[in-house]
N, C-alpha and C positions, 0 to 999 in steps of 0.2 A: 425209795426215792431215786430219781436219776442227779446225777451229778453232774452239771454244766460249769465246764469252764472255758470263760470268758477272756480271751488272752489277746492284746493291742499287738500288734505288730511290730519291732522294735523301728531304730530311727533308720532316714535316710537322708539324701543329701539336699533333695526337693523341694524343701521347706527353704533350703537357703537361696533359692531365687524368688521369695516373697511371692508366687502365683498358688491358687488353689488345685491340689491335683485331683483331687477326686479318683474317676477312671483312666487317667491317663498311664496310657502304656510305656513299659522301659524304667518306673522308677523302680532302683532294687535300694539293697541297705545297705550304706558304707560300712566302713573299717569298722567302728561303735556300733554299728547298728548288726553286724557279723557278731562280733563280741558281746553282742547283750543278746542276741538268739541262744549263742553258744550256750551263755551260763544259765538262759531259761532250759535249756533242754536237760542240764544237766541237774535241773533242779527239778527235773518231773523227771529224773530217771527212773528212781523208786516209785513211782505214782501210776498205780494200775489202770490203763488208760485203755478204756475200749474200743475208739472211735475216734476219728482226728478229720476235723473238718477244716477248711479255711476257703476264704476269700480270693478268688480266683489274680487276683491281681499279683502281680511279682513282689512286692516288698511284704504280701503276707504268705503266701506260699514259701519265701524263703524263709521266715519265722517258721512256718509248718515242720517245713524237713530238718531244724537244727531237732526241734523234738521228734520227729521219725526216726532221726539218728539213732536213740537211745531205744525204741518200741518198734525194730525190724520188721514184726509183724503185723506192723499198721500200714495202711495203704490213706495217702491226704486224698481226701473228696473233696472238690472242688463245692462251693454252693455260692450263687448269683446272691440266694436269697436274703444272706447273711454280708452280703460287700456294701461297699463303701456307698454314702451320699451320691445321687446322681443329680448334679449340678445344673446339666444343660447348659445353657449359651455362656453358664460363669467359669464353665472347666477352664483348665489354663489359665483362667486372667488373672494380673496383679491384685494384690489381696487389697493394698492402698490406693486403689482405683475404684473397689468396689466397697467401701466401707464410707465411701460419701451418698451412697441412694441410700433410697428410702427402705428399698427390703431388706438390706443391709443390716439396719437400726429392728425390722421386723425379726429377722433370724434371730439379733444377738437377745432382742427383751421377748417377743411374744414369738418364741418357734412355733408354738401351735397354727398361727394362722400365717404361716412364710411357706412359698412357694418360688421355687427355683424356674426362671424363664427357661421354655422347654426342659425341665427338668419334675423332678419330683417333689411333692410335698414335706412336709416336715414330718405329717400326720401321718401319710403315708409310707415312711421311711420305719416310722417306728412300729406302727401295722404292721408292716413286713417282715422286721427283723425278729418280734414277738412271737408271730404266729409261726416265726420259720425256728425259733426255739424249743416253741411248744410242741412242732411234729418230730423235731427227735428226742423229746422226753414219751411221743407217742412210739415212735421208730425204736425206743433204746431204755424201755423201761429196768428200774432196776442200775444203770450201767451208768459209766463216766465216761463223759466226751468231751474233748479238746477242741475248741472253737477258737481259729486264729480269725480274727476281724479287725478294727478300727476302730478309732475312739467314739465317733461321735454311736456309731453301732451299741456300741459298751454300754457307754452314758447313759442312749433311751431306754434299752433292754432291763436295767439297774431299774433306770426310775421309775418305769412300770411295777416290775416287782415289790418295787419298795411302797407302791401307793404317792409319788409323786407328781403331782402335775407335770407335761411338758417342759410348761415354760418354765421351770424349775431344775431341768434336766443339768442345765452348764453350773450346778453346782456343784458337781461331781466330777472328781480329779480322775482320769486315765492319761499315766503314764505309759512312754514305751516299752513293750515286752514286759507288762506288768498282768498279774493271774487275777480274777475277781472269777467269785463261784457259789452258784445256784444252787441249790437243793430244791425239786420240783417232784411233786408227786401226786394224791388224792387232793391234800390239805393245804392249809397255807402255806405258802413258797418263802422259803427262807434263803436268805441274803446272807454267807458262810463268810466272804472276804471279799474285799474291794481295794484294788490296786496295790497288792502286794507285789513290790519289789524289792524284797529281800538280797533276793540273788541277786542285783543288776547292784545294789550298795557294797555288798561285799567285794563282786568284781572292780569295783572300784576304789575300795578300800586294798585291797591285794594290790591293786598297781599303783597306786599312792605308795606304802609300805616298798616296794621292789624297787622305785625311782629312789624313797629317803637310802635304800639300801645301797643303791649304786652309788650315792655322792658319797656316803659314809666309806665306801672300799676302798 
């Protein structure tokens, strides 16, 4: 069986101007969001990883290369097929600007029938990210591949495999720079882990610990 893992992106600063980024270029990952690639990488150090894909946009590319760090002889391959929501006319805009229409209220209960003005489907989003899974378990049978993406990416890709409806998709938790992982092969597809963030608690258990340490000095 191929081993897909499914890996968010850690945080950036983007989210604190309330606007949807979607493909918007220039967002990378602050200070926390350095820091939680950091300890993802170092937690696939040991993890035989044959393939490292990600999402062409900056804030998952730079998740990409904190785990390239530790697997020199990986090369990131960019993939469209596997990136972010494309928005159309709602990129950029304030998120409490757009959560008074009416497709607003479509995304949040029935994604399946929501579509983004000049932008892509809900349906169509998840089509794509699926069938762009399935070509590298076709591309990489046997093998483990590292997929840096996005949440809502994660979410639909999950809920397919799991036999979930769509509209059923936002009940599934992806956190930043958190691992969920695929086993795909002849048979039924089996769902290994889902938003494991292990590492990103401990990194922040170490520096909770290192602060009590400094007052105590």
């Amino acid at each position: 069986m191929t081993q897909i893992l499914l890996i968010r992106h850690a945080v950036n600063d983007f989210v604190k101007t309330g606007k949807l980024a979607g493909w918007t270029p220039g967002v990378h990952l602050n200070e926390e969001g350095q820091a939680q690639a950091q300890a993802l990488g170092k937690r696939l150090a040991d993890t035989p990883i044959d393939y490292l894909y990600a999402s062409p946009l900056e804030r998952t590319m730079e998740t990409a290369e904190a785990i390239r760090q530790y697997h020199t002889n990986l090369t990131i391959q960019q993939t469209t097929e596997l990136g972010e929501v494309r928005y159309g006319d709602w990129e950029g805009m304030e998120i409490n600007k757009l959560t008074g229409r009416k497709m607003w209220q479509v995304v949040q209960q029935y994604p399946s029938r929501a579509e983004f003005p000049n932008g892509e489907t809900m349906r169509g989003v998840q089509t794509r990210a699926v069938n762009a899974v399935e070509a590298l378990v076709t591309a990489h049978p046997r093998e483990t591949v590292a997929v840096v993406t996005h949440a809502d990416i994660i979410k639909m890709v999950l809920a397919h495999f799991l036999g979930m409806h769509l509209d059923e998709f936002q009940r599934i938790v992806i956190t930043p720079a958190s691992i969920s992982m695929l086993s795909l092969g002849f048979g039924r597809p089996y769902v290994g882990t889902m938003n494991d963030m292990a590492h990103v608690i401990q990194m922040e258990q170490e520096r909770r610990q290192a602060k009590e340490a400094e007052k105590t000095a």
